[in-house]
C-alpha positions in Angstrom: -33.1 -5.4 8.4 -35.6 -4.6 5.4 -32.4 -2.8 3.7 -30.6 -6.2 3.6 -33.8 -7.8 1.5 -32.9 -5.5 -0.9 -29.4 -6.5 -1.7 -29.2 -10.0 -2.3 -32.2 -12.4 -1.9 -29.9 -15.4 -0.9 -29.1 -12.9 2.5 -32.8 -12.1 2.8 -33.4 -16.1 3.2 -30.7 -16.6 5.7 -32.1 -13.9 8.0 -35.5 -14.1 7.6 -35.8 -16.9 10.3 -33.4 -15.8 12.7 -33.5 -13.6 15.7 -32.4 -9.8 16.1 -29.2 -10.8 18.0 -29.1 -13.9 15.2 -28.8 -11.1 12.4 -26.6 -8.4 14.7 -23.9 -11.8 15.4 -24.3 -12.6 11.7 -23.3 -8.7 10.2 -20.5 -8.9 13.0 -19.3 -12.2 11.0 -19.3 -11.0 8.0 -17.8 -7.6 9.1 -14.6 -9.7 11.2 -14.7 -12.1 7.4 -13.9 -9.1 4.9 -11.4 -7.6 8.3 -9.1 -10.2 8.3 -9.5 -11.3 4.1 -9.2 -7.9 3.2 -8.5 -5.0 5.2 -5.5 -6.3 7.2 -3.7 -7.8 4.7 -3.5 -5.0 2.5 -2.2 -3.1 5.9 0.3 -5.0 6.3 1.4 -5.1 2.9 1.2 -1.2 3.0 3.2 -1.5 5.9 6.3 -3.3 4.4 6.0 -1.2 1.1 6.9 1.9 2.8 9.6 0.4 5.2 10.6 -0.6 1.6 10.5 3.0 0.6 12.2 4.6 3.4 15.1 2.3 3.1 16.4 2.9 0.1 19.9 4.5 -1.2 21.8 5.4 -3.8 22.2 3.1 -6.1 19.2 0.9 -5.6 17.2 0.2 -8.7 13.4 1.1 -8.7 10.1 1.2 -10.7 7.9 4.3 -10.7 4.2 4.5 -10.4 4.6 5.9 -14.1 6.7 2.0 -15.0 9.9 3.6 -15.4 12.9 1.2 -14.6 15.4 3.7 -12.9 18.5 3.9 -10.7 19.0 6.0 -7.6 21.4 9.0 -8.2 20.6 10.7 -5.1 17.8 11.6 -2.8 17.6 15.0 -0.6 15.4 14.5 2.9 13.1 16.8 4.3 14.3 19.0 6.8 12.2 19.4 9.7 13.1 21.4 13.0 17.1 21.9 11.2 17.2 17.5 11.3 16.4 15.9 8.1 13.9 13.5 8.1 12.9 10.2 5.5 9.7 11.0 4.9 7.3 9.6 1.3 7.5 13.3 0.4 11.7 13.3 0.2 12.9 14.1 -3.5 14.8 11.3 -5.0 16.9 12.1 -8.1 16.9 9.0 -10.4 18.5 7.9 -14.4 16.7 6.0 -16.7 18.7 5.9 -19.9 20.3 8.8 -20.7 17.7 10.8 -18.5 17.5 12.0 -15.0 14.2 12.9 -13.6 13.1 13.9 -10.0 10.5 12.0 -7.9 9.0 11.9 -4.9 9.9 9.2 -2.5 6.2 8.0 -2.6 5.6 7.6 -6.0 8.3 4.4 -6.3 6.0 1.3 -6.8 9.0 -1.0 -6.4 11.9 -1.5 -5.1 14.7 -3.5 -7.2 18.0 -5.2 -5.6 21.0 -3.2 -6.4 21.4 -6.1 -9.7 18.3 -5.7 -10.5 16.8 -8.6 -8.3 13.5 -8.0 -6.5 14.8 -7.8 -3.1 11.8 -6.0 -1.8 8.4 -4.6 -2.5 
């Protein structure tokens, strides 16, 4: 545990009287602290962003990655084994302005209610 002296002296302290299992229960802590702060949260939140993605239609109103306030126009699926499929990867034909551009499915960073009301993310 000599590499854990190195990284914060506050840690060092703490560990420097306990036992091996002491430490081992203490890393497993702190490993099940930053699981369920950090790293399940943000799965679940990736989780309901692409549910988000993969239900959207014509006429929905979006932001892109690139922060271009858009509306659906249309959207071609991928075809996969002659059935097409919703996948991140589908090409989704949106207007901004006077402008149409082409995107991928996956690069919409929101999704806008139909009047432009968040109605999900």
């Amino acid at each position: 545990m000599s590499f854990l002296t190195n990284i914060h002296p506050a840690l060092a302290a703490a560990l420097q009287g306990t036992s091996g299992s002491g430490q081992l229960f203490i890393l497993v802590a702190m490993f099940a602290i930053f699981y369920f702060l950090l790293i399940r949260p943000q799965q679940a939140q990736r989780k309901k962003h692409e549910s988000a993605l993969l239900n959207i239609r014509k006429g929905d109103e979006i932001v892109t990655a690139g922060g271009i306030v858009a509306e659906i126009v249309s959207m071609r699926e991928t075809v996969k084994d002659g059935t097409p499929t919703k996948t991140l990867e589908d090409r989704v034909t949106i207007k901004s302005g006077e402008s149409k551009f082409v995107i991928e499915r996956g690069r919409i960073a929101k999704v806008l209610g139909t009047n432009g009301s968040e109605a999900k993310e």
